[in-house]
N, C-alpha and C positions, 0 to 999 in steps of 0.2 A: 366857353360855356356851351352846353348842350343843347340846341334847341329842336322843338318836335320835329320841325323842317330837316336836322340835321339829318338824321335817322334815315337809311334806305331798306325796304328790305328784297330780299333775294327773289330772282323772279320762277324760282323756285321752292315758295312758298305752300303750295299745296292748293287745293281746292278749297270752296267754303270764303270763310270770310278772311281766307290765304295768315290765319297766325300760326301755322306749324313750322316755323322757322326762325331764325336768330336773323336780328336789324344787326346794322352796324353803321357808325359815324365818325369819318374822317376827320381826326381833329387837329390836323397838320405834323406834329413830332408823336401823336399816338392815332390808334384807333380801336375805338369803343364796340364794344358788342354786348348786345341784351336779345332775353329772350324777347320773341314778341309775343306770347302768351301771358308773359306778366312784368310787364316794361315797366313797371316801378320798384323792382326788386334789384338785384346787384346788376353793378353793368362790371364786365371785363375791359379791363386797358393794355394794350399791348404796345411797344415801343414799332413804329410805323416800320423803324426796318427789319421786325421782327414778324411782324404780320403776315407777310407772303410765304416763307419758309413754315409757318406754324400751317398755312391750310393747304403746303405739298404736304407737311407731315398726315393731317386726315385724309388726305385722297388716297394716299398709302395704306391708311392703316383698314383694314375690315373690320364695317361695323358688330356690334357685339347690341345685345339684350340686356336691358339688367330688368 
């Protein structure tokens, strides 16, 4: 189970009241990610050995606009 304690978020969160960034919770075989601008909306679950590999792939990829 997910509790508000679980949640960290990035210490690269931004200025202000620091929610321009995605939490995430280690949940032993997964790990959870939610925006933190609206943490009651969908969280993402990734398989934990699948997690490290998914944020080399963003550090690679250039950001885009939509």
């Amino acid at each position: 189970m997910i509790t508000p304690t679980s949640w960290k978020k990035s210490s690269f969160s931004g200025g202000g009241e620091g929610n321009d960034c995605v939490e995430v919770a280690d949940l032993d075989t997964h790990i959870a990610v939610r925006d933190s601008k609206a943490p009651a909306r969908a969280t993402l679950a990734f398989l934990a050995s699948s997690f490290v590999p998914f944020i080399e792939a963003l550090k690679d990829t250039p950001p885009t606009r939509l």
